[in-house]
RODO-2510 file (C-alpha; in nm, 4 decimals, decimal comma):
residues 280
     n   res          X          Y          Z
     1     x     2,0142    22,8892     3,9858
     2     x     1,9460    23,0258     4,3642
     3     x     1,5518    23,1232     4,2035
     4     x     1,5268    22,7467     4,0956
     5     x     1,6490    22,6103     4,3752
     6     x     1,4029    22,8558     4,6057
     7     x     1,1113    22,7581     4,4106
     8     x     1,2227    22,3769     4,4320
     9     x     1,2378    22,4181     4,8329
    10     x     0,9144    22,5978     4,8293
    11     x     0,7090    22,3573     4,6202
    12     x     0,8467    22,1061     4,9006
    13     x     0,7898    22,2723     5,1826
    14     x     0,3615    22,3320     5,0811
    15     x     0,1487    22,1360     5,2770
    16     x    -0,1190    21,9293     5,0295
    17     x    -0,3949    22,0955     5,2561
    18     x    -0,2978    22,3981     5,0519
    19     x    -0,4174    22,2534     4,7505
    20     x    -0,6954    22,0835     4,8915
    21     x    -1,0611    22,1193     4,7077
    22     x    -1,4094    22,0939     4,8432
    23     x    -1,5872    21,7790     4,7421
    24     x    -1,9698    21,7772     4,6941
    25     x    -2,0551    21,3754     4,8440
    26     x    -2,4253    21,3504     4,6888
    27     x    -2,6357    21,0662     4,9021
    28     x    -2,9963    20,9873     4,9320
    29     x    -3,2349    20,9838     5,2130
    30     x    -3,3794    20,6849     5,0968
    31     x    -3,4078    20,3421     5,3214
    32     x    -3,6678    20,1535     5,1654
    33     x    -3,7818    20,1455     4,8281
    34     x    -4,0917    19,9567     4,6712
    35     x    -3,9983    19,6438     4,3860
    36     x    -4,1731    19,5064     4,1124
    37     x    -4,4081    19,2091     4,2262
    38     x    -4,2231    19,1691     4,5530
    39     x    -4,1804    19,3044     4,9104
    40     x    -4,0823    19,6701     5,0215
    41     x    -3,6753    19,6587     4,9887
    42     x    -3,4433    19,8235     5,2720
    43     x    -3,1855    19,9913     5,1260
    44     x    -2,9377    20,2721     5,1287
    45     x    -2,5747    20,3433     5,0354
    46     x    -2,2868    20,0642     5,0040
    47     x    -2,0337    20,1366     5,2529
    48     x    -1,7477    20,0360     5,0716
    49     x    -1,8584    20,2894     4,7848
    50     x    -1,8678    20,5514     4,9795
    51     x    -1,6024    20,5126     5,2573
    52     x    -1,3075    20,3750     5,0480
    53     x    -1,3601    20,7227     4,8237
    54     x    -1,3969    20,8758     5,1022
    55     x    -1,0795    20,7995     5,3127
    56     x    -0,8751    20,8890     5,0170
    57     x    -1,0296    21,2234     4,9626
    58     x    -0,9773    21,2695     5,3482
    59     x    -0,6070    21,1159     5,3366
    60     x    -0,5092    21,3494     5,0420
    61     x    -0,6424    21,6740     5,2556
    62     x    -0,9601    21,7177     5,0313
    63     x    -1,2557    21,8987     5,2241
    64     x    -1,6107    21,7157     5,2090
    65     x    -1,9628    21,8440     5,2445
    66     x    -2,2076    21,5274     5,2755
    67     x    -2,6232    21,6362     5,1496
    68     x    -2,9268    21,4437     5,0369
    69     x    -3,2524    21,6002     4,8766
    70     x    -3,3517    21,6502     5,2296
    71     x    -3,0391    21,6480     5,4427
    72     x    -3,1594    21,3178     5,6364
    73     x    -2,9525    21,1045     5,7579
    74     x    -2,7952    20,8540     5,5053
    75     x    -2,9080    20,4604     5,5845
    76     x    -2,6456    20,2349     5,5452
    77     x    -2,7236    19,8578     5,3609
    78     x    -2,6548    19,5965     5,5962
    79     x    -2,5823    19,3746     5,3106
    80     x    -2,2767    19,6135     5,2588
    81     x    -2,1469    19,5785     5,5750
    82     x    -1,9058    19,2839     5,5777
    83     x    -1,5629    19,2218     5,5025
    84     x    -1,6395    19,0809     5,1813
    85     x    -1,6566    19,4304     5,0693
    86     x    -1,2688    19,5226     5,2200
    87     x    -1,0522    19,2507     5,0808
    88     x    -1,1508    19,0750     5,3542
    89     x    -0,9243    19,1864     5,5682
    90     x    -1,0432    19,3193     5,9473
    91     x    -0,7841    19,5703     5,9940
    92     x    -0,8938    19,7368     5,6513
    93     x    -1,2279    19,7117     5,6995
    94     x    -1,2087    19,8143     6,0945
    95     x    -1,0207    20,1634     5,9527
    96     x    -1,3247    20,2682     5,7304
    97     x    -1,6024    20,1594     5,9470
    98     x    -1,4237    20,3597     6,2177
    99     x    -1,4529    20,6350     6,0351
   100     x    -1,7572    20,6115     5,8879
   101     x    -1,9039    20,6361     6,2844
   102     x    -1,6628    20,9403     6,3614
   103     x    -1,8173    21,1043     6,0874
   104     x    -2,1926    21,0471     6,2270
   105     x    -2,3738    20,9975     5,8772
   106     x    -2,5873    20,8279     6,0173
   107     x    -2,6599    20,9857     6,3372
   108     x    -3,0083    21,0723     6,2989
   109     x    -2,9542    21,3653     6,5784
   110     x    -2,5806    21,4535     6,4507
   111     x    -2,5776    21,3988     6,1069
   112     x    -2,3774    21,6225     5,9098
   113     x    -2,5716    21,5788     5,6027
   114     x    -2,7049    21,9191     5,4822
   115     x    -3,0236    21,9691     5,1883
   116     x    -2,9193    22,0346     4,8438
   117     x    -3,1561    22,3581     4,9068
   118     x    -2,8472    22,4549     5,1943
   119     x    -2,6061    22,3841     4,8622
   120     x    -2,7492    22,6316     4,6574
   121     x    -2,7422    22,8564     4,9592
   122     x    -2,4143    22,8106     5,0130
   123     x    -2,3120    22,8376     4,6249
   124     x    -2,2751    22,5244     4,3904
   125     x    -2,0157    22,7483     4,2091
   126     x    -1,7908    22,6757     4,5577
   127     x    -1,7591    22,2766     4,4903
   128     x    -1,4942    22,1794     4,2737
   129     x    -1,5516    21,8045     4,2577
   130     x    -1,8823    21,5713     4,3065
   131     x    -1,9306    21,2157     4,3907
   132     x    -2,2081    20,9971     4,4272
   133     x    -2,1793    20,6194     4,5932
   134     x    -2,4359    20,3587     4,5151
   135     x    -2,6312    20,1320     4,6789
   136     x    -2,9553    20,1227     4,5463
   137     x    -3,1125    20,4265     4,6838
   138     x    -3,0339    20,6693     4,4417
   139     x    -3,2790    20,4960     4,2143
   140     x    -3,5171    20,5910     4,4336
   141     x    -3,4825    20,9823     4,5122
   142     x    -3,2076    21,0707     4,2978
   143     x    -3,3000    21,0027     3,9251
   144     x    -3,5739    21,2998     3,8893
   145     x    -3,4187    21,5849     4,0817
   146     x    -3,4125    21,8704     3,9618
   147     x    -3,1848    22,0211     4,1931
   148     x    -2,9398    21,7819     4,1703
   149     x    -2,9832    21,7984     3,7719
   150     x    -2,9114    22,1612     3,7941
   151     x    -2,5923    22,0746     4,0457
   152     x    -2,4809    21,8276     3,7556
   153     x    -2,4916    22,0603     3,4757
   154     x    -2,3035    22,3247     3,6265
   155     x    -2,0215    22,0365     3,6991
   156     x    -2,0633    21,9334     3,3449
   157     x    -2,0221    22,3423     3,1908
   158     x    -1,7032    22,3918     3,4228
   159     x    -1,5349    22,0744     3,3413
   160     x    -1,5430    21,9779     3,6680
   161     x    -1,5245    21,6149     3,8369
   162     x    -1,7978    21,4569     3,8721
   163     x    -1,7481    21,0541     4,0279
   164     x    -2,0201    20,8005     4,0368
   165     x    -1,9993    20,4050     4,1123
   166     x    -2,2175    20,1250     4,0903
   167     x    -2,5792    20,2437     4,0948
   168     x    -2,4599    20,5925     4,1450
   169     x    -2,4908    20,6996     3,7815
   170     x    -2,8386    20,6686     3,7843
   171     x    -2,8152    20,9829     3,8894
   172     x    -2,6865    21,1430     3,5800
   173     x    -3,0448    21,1459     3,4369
   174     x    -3,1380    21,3940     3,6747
   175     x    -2,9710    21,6573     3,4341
   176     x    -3,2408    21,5133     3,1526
   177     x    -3,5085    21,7835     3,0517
   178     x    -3,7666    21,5366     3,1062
   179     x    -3,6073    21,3378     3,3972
   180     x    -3,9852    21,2878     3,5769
   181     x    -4,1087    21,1682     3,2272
   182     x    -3,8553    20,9607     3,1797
   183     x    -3,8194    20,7494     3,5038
   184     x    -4,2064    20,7219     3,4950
   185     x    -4,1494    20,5591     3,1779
   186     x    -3,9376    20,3332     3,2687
   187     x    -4,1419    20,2801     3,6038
   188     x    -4,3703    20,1097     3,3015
   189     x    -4,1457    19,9239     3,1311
   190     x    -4,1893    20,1448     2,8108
   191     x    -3,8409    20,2165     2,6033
   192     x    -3,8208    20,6051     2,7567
   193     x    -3,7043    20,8280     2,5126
   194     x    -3,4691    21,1395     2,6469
   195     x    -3,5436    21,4774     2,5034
   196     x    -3,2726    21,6334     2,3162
   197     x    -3,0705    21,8011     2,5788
   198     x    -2,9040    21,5419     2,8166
   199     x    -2,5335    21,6919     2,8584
   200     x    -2,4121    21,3594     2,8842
   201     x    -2,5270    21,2362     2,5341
   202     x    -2,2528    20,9855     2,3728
   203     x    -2,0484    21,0188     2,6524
   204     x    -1,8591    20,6698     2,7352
   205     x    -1,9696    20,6026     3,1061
   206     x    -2,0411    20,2341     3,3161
   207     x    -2,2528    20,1474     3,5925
   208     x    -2,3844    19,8644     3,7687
   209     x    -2,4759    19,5971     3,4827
   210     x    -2,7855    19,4090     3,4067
   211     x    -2,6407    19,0744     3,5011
   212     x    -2,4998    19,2071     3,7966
   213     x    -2,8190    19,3230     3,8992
   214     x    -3,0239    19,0148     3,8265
   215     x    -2,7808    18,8375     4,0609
   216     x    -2,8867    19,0909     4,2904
   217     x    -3,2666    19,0437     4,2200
   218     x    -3,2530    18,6962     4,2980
   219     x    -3,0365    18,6848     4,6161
   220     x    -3,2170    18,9765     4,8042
   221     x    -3,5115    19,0275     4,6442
   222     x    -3,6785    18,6930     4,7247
   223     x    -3,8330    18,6695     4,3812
   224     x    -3,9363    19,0481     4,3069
   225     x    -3,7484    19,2502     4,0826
   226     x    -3,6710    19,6127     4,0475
   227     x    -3,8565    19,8419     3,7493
   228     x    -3,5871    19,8662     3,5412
   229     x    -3,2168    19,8382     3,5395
   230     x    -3,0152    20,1676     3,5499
   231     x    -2,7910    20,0299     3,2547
   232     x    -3,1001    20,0211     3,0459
   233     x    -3,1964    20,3510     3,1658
   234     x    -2,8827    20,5030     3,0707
   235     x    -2,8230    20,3343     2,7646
   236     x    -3,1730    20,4525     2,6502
   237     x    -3,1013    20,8165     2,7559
   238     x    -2,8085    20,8198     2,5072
   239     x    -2,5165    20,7342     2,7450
   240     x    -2,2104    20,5222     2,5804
   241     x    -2,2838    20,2627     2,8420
   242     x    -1,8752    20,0004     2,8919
   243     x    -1,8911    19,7250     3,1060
   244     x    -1,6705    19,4096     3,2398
   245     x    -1,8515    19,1472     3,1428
   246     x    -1,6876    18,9864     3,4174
   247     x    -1,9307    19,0487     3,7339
   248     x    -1,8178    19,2173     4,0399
   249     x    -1,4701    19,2940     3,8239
   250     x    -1,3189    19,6839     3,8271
   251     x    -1,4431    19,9105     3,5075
   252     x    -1,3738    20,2613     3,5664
   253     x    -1,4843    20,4801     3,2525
   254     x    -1,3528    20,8206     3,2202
   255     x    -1,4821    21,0700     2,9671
   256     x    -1,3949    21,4255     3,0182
   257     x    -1,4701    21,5427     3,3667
   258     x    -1,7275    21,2633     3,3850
   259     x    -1,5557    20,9113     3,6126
   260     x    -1,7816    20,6278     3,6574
   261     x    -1,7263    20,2756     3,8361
   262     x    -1,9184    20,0077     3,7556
   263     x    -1,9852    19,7790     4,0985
   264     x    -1,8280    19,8122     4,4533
   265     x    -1,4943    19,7238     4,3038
   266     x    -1,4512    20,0080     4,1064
   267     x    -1,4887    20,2480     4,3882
   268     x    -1,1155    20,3098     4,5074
   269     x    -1,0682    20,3611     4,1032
   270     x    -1,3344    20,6000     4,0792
   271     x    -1,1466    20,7794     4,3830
   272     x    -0,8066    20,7750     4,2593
   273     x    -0,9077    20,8899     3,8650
   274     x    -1,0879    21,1625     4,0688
   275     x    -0,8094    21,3151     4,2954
   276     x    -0,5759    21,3179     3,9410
   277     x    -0,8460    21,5212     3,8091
   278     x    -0,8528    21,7358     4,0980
   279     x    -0,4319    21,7579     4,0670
   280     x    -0,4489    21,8882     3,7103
***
C-alpha cells in the first residue's frame, strides 16, 4: 500500500515539462507564387493554422524547432490575419498574435527558422512529432523536396506524428519517388501517376477541398486559378482523400501516426489528436 501510494504522489508531483517532446514545425519560405492565367499571388502560412497548434504545443510544455527549405523567414497571409479566423473574439485572437510576434517568425533579422539542411545536422532521429500549417505556400516549395520527403518517411517508419491542415498535406507527396515528376505533371494538367512507393498509399487523410478552393480562386485570385488542386493531387497519388462536404466545417482524419485537418477549422483538432499521440 505505502509503494502505491508513493508512486501515486510521484506521478503527481512530475512536472508535464518532463514529458515534453520536440516538435518539428515544417513552413515554407515562400511569399509569392505564380497562378494559372492570372497575376503573381502573395502568399504564405495561415496564422490561425499555425498559431492555434502552436499555443497548445507550447501550453502543454512541448519544445518546437520552426525550419523552411531555406530557413527564411516565414511570410504571413494577410488574408489570415483577422478575427474571422479566432472565433471572432479580440481577446483570443490578441493572445496568438501576441505570440506569434514574441516568437519573431517573421523577423527577417531574428527569425528563428533554421534550414532543413541544419535538421539533418542536428538529427531528424531527435524529433518526435511534425507539423505542417497551410496557407498556400507549401504548394509552392514544399511538394518536391526531397529533404523534407526523406524527413517524412522516417516519421512514417517510426510511427511517429506527423500533423498537417488545410493545404499542408500537400506536402505528403514530397515522400513520392517521383515527387518532381509528379508536380510537373500536374503543373500540366495531366492525371500524374505516383510510382509505386508512396508510404502513404490507401491511407485515409483530408485536406483543403476542391470547392473550398474554388471559393478561394474566385475571391482572391481575381479570375486566375491555381494548377491544380492539392485534393486532386493527393487523391491521384493514392491517398484515401475524407472531406466535409460542408465548406470551412472541422474534418480531422487520423490514420496511424498520420493527422490531417482539412481547412483552418480543423487546426486546434489537428493539435489536440496530435498531443494524444504524443501522450501514448
Amino acid at each position: 500500500m505505502f509503494i502505491k501510494k508513493m508512486a501515486a504522489m510521484a506521478t503527481l508531483l512530475i512536472s508535464p515539462l518532463t514529458f515534453a517532446d520536440n516538435i518539428l514545425v515544417v513552413m515554407s519560405d515562400v511569399s509569392e507564387m505564380t497562378v494559372k492565367d492570372g497575376p503573381v499571388y502573395s502568399t504564405g502560412f495561415y496564422m490561425s493554422e499555425l498559431m492555434e497548434p502552436v499555443k497548445l504545443f507550447l501550453d502543454e510544455g512541448h519544445t518546437l524547432t520552426f525550419a523552411s527549405p531555406k530557413g527564411m523567414a516565414p511570410t504571413l497571409d494577410v488574408n489570415s490575419d483577422t478575427l474571422d479566423y479566432f472565433n471572432k473574439d479580440q481577446k483570443y485572437y490578441n493572445a496568438h498574435k501576441s505570440l506569434l510576434n514574441k516568437l519573431m517568425l517573421t523577423d527577417s533579422q531574428h527569425s528563428p527558422v533554421v534550414s532543413f539542411s541544419r535538421i539533418e545536422q542536428m538529427g531528424i532521429e531527435n524529433f518526435d512529432a511534425l507539423f505542417v500549417p497551410g496557407g498556400h505556400a507549401p504548394m509552392a516549395d514544399l511538394v518536391a523536396n526531397d529533404q523534407l520527403g526523406q524527413f517524412l518517411i522516417h516519421f512514417n517508419k517510426e510511427g511517429k506524428a506527423t500533423g498537417m491542415v488545410c493545404h499542408g498535406p500537400a506536402a505528403l507527396l514530397s515522400a513520392l519517388p517521383n515527387n518532381a515528376r509528379f508536380e510537373s505533371d500536374m503543373k500540366q494538367g495531366k492525371k500524374a501517376k505516383a510510382s509505386s512507393g508512396w508510404i502513404y498509399t490507401d491511407y485515409d487523410m483530408t485536406v483543403f477541398s476542391n470547392s473550398e478552393e474554388a471559393l478561394a480562386e474566385q475571391y482572391y485570385l481575381q479570375g486566375g486559378q491555381f494548377f491544380y488542386t492539392p485534393q486532386d493531387a493527393l487523391t491521384y497519388a493514392g491517398g484515401d482523400y475524407k472531406y466535409n462536404k460542408q465548406n470551412w466545417g472541422e474534418m480531422v482524419i487520423v490514420d496511424r501516426e498520420l493527422i490531417t485537418g482539412q481547412n483552418p477549422a480543423s487546426a486546434v483538432g489537428v493539435a489536440e489528436e496530435m498531443i494524444k499521440k504524443l501522450a501514448q
